[in-house]
Each structure stands twice: as structure tokens, then as C-alpha cells.
C-alpha positions as CSV (number, residue, x, y, z in Angstrom):
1,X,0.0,0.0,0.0
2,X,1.7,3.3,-0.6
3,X,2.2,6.4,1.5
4,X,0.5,9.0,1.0
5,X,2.4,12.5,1.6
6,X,1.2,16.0,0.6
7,X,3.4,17.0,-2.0
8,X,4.6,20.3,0.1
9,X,6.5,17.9,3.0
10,X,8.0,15.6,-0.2
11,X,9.6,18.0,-1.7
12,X,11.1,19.5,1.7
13,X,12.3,16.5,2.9
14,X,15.4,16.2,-0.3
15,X,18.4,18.0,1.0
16,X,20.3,19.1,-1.5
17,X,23.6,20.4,0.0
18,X,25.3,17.0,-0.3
19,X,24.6,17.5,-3.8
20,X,25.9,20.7,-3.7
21,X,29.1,20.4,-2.0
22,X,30.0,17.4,-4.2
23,X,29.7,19.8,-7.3
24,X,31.5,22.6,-5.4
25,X,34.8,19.7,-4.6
26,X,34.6,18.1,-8.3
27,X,34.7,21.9,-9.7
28,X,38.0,22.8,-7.4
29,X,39.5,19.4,-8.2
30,X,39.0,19.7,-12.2
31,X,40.3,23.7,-11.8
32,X,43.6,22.5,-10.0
33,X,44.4,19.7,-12.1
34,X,43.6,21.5,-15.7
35,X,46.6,24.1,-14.0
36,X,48.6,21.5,-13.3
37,X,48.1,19.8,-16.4
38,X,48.9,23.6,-18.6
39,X,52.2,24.3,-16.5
40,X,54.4,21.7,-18.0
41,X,53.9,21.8,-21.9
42,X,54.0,25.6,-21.0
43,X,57.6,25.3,-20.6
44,X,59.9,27.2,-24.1
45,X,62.8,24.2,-23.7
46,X,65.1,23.5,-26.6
47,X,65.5,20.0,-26.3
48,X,68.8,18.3,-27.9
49,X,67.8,15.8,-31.0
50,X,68.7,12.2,-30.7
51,X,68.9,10.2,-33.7
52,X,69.9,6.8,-32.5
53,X,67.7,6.7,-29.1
54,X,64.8,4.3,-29.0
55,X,61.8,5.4,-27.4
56,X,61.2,4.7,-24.0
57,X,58.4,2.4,-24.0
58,X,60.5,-0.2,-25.9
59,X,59.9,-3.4,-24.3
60,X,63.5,-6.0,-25.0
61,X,62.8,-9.0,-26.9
62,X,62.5,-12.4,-25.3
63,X,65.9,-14.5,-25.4
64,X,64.9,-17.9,-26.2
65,X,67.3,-20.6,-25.5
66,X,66.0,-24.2,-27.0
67,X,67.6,-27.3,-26.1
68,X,66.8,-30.7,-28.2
69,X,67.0,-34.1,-26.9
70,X,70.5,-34.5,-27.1
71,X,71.5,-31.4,-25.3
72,X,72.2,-28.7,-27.3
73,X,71.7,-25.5,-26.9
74,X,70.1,-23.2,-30.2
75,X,69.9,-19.5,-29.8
76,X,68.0,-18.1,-32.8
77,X,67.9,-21.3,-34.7
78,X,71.8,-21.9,-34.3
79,X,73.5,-24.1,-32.5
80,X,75.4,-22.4,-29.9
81,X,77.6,-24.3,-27.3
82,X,77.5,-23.6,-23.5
83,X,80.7,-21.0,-23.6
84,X,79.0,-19.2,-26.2
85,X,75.4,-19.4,-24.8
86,X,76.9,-17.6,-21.5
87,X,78.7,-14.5,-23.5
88,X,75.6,-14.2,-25.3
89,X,73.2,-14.1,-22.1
90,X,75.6,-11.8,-20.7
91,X,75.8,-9.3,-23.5
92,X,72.0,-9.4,-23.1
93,X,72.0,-8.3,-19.6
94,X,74.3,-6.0,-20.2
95,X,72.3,-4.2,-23.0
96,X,69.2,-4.5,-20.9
97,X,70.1,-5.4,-17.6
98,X,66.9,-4.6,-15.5
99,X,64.1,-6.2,-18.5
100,X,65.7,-8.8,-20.3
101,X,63.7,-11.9,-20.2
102,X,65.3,-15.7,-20.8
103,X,62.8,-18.3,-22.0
104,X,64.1,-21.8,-21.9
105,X,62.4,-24.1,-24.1
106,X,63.4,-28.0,-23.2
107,X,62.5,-31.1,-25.6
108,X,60.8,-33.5,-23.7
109,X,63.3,-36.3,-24.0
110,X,66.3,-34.0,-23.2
111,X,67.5,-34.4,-19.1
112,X,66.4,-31.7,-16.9
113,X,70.0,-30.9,-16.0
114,X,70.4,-29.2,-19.9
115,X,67.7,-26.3,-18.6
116,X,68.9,-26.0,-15.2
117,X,72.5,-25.6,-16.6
118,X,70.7,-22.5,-18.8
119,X,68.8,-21.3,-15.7
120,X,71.8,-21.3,-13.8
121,X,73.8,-19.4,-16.3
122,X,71.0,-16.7,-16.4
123,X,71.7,-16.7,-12.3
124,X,75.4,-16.2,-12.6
125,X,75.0,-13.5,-15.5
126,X,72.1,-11.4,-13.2
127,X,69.4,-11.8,-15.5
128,X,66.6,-12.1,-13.0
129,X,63.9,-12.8,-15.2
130,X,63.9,-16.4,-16.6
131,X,61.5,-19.2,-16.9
132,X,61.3,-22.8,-18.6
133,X,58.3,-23.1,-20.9
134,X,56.0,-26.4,-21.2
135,X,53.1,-27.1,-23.5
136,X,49.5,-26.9,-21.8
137,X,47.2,-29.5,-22.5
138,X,44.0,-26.8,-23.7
């Protein structure tokens, strides 16, 4: 059954100054950061020009190190023994020593020892990120 209120005590009994005040703090908030945002491109620099720099959200390319079933180690489809497979994971830390990834990529029939020996190379070099891939059955 519904209530039945005059329509003079309905309309009295919104308050509106929550309303308000919420307007009132949205319109300071959006004033402040539309200054904020003008002050910076503002700025007269003459910025030096760099030919050779790569842009700074460039993300390093994955190092993938596959091993077959007899052990050895292929870096971009060439073989690659484990002497050489260490200079090359160190020059890659070097070049990007906080994002460089290793992905190590076992056959199934090779020994477990042939990707730990990769993982531990990617230890001793400081490349923090590394990982062995498998195949998921979906």
C-alpha cells in the first residue's frame, strides 16, 4: 500500500547540499588539475635531438634458448655451445640489464640438468627474469 504524503512535505524533505558540496569539490579538483596539467607543456625548452635513441616504451625482446633431446643449446635457430650461450646471455643483460627476459624451451626427452644448466647461467650473468616453458594440454 503506498504512503500518501502531501506534495509540500515531499519536496522538503530532499536536501540538497550533499549534492551541492560534491559539485563545489569536483569543480576545485578539475580547476587544479587543468593548472597542473597547462604548466608543464608551458615550458619554451630546446630540447637536444637524438637520432639513434629508442623510445622509452620499448619493451626488449625475449631471449629464447631451446635445447633438443640430445642437449644442445640453439639461440635463434643456431646451435650455440655452453661457452658461447653464456657471453651471449651476458651481453644481453648488459644491453638490458633490469628487463631482459630468458625463456628456456626443453625437448621432452632431453635431461632436466640441460635447462637447469641454462637457468643457472641466467643466475650467474644477473638476469633475474627467466623461466622454462611447457606445453599446456588446452
Amino acid at each position: 500500500m503506498p504512503v500518501m504524503l502531501p506534495k509540500r512535505s515531499a519536496i522538503s524533505a530532499v536536501n540538497l547540499m550533499p549534492l551541492i558540496d560534491c559539485v563545489f569539490l569536483l569543480l576545485i579538483f578539475f580547476l587544479v588539475a587543468s593548472r597542473i596539467a597547462d604548466e608543464e607543456p608551458q615550458l619554451d625548452l630546446d630540447l637536444p635531438n637524438i637520432s639513434e635513441a629508442l623510445p622509452a616504451i620499448f619493451q626488449p625482446q625475449e631471449l629464447i634458448v631451446n635445447i633438443d633431446k640430445d642437449g644442445r643449446f640453439f639461440v635463434q635457430g643456431e646451435y650455440r655451445p655452453i661457452e658461447q650461450l653464456e657471453q651471449i646471455l651476458r651481453q644481453a643483460q648488459r644491453t638490458n640489464p633490469l628487463t631482459q627476459t630468458v625463456v628456456v624451451r626443453g625437448d621432452r626427452q632431453t635431461d632436466w640438468e640441460h635447462v637447469a644448466a641454462v637457468l643457472g647461467l641466467c643466475k650467474k650473468v644477473g638476469i633475474q627474469q627467466y623461466s622454462a616453458a611447457i606445453e599446456s594440454d588446452q
